[in-house]
C-alpha positions in Angstrom: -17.7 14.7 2.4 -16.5 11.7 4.5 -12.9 10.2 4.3 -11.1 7.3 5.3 -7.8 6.6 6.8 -5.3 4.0 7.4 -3.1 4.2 10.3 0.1 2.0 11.3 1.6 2.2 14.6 3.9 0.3 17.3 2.3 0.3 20.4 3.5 -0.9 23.9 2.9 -5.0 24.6 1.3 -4.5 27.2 -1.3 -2.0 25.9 -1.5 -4.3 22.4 -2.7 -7.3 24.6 -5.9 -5.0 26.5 -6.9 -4.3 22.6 -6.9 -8.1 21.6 -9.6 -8.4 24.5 -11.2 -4.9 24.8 -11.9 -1.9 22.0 -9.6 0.8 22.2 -11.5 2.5 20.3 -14.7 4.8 21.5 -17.6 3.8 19.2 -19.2 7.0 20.0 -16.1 9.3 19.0 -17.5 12.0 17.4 -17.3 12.4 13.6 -16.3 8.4 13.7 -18.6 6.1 11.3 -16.8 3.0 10.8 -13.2 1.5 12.5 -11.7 -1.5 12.5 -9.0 -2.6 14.9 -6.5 -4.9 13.9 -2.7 -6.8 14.8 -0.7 -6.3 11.9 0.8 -9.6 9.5 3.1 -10.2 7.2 1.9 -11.3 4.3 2.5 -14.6 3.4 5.0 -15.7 6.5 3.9 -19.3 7.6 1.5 -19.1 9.7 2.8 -20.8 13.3 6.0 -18.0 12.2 6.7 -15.0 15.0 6.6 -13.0 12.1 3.3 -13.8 11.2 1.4 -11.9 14.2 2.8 -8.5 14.8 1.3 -8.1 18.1 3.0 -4.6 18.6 2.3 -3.5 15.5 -1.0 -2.1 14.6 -3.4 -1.6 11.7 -6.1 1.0 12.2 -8.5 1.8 9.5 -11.5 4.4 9.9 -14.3 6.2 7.9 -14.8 9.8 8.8 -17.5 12.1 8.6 -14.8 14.9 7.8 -11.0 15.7 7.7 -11.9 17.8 10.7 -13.3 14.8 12.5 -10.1 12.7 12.5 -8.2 15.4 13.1 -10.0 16.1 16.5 -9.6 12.8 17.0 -5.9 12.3 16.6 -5.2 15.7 18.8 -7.8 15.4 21.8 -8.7 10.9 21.9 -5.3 9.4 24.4 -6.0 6.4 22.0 -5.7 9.0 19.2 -2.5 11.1 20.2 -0.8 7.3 19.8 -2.1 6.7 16.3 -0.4 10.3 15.5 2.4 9.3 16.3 2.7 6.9 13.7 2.3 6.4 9.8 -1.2 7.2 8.2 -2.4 7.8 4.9 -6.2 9.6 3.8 -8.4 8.4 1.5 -11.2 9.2 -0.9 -13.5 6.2 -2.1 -13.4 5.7 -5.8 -15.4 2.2 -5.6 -16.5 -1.2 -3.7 -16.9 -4.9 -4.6 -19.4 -6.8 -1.9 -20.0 -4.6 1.4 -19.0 -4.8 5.1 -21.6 -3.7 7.5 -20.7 -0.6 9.4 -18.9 1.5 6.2 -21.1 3.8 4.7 -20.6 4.0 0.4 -20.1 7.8 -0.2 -22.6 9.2 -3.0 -19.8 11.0 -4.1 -17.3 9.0 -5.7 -13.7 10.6 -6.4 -11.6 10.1 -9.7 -7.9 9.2 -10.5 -6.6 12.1 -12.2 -4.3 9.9 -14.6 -4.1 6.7 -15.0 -0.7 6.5 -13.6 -1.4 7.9 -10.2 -1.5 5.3 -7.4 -4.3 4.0 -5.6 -4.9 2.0 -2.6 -6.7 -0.8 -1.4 -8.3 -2.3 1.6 -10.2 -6.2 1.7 -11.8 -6.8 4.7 -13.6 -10.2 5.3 -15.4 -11.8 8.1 -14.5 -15.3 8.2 -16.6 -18.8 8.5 -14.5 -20.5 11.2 -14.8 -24.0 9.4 -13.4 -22.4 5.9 -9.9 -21.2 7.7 -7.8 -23.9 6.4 -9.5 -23.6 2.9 -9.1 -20.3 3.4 -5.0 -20.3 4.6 -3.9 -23.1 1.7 -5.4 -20.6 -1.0 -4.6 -17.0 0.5 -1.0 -17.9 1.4 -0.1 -17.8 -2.2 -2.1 -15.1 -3.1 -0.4 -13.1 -0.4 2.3 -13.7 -1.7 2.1 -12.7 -4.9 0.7 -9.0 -3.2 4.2 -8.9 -1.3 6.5 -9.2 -3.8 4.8 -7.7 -6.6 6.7 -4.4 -8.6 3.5 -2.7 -8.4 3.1 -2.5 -4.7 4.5 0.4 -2.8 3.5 -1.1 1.1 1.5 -4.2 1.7 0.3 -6.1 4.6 -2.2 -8.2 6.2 -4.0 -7.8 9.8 -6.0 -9.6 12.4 -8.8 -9.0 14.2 -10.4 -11.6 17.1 -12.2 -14.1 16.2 -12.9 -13.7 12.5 -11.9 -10.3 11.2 -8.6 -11.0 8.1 -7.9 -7.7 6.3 -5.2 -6.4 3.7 -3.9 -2.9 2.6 -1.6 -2.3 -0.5 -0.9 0.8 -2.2 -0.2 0.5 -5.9 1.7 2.5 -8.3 -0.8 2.4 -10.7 -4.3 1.5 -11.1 -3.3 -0.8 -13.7 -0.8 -2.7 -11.6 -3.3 -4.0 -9.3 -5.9 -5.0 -12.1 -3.3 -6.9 -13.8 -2.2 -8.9 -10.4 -6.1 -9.5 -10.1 -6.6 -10.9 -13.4 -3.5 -12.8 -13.4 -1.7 -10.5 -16.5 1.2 -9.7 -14.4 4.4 -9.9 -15.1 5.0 -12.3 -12.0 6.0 -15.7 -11.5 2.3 -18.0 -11.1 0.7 -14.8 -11.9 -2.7 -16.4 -11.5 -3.1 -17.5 -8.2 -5.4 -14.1 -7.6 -7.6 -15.2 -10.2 -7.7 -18.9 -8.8 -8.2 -17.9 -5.4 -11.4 -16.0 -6.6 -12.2 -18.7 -8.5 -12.2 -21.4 -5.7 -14.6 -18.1 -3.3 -16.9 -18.5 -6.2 -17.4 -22.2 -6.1 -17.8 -22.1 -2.2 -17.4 -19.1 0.0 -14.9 -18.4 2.7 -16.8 -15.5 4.1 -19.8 -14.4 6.1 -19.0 -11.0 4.6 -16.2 -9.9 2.0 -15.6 -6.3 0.4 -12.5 -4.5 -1.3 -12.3 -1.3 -1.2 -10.0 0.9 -3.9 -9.3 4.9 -3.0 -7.4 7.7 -3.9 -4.8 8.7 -2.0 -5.4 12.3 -0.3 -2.3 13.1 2.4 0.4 10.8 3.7 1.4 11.5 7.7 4.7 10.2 9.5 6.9 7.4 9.5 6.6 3.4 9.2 9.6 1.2 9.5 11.8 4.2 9.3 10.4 5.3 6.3 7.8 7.8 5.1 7.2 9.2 1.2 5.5 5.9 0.7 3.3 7.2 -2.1 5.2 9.3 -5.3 3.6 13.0 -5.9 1.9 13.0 -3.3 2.9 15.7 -0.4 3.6 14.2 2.9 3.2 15.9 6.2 4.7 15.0 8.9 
């Protein structure tokens, strides 16, 4: 059964430059399906901000043929032995709106076991160049909205040259992040999810969009100083 993972990490500046311009990564690692790259944001910083692009920081997420494969990978890949030293979390698919080419849909789906177990999830979109303004004046706010919600455990946004815009949240409940995308939150211009969507609808900002929800397996290490990120489930460090 194949897994994903997340992975945060600080990396050396030097080292976070080469993978702005080159891949890091070894598409032919065995075991690896799908990866994605990425220079970590802060969600909903202005955009010409230093805190905007993290360059140091790093956002990693992968799809697995096996637990066995990633672990190989984090022990024997020198690329890998840096991602273990930092933060990651494994995850089973539960489900998928739209699609990104390269990630494989498992057949077999996994299951919350109560609805107040957290769950994760990942948007990746490939980006019309042209649509990037459209894009920024309606994202900002929704962005926001993700940081500062009370149902978010860790959220941020990532990068990838020329056109790759990602985000990753974990939720305390399932029902926390389906209220923030409907706009029944609790928050303060809890609809500007739902008008963003709206506004995709009407004319797209995307070659290619998908958000991907999961189940939280294992959590692994430390980010900012802090690791437990996710309630009841066992970390390992």
């Amino acid at each position: 059964m194949s897994i994903s993972s997340y992975h945060l990490v600080k990396i050396p500046f030097s080292l976070a430059i080469k993978g702005i311009v080159s891949n890091l990564i070894n598409k032919n690692t065995k075991g690896l399906i799908y990866s994605e790259y990425m220079t970590a944001m802060t969600l909903g910083a202005p955009i010409l901000s230093p805190s905007r692009f993290l360059i140091r920081e790093i956002a990693f997420f992968a799809q697995w043929e096996s637990e066995e494969a990633l672990d190989n990978y984090l022990k024997e890949d020198i690329f890998g032995s840096i991602l273990a030293k930092g933060w990651h979390v494994r995850l089973a698919f539960i489900r998928e709106w739209g699609g990104i080419t390269g990630y494989k849909i498992p057949k077999q789906k996994a299951e919350l076991e109560q609805p107040s177990a957290p769950v994760v999830a990942v948007t990746i979109a490939r980006m019309k160049p042209l649509a990037l303004p459209r894009f920024l004046h309606w994202g900002r706010p929704v962005e926001k909205l993700v940081r500062d919600h009370s149902g978010t455990l860790l959220s941020l946004a990532s990068f990838k040259f020329p056109n790759t815009v990602s985000t990753f949240s974990i939720w305390k409940t399932e029902q926390d992040m389906s209220s923030m995308v409907h706009g029944h939150s609790a928050m303060s211009k809890p609809k500007r999810h739902a008008y963003a969507m709206k506004e995709r609808e009407r004319k797209n900002f995307h070659f290619e969009f998908a958000t991907l929800r999961f189940k939280p397996l294992s959590e692994f290490g430390t980010w900012k100083g802090k690791g437990n990120y996710i309630p009841n489930l066992k970390a390992t460090k």
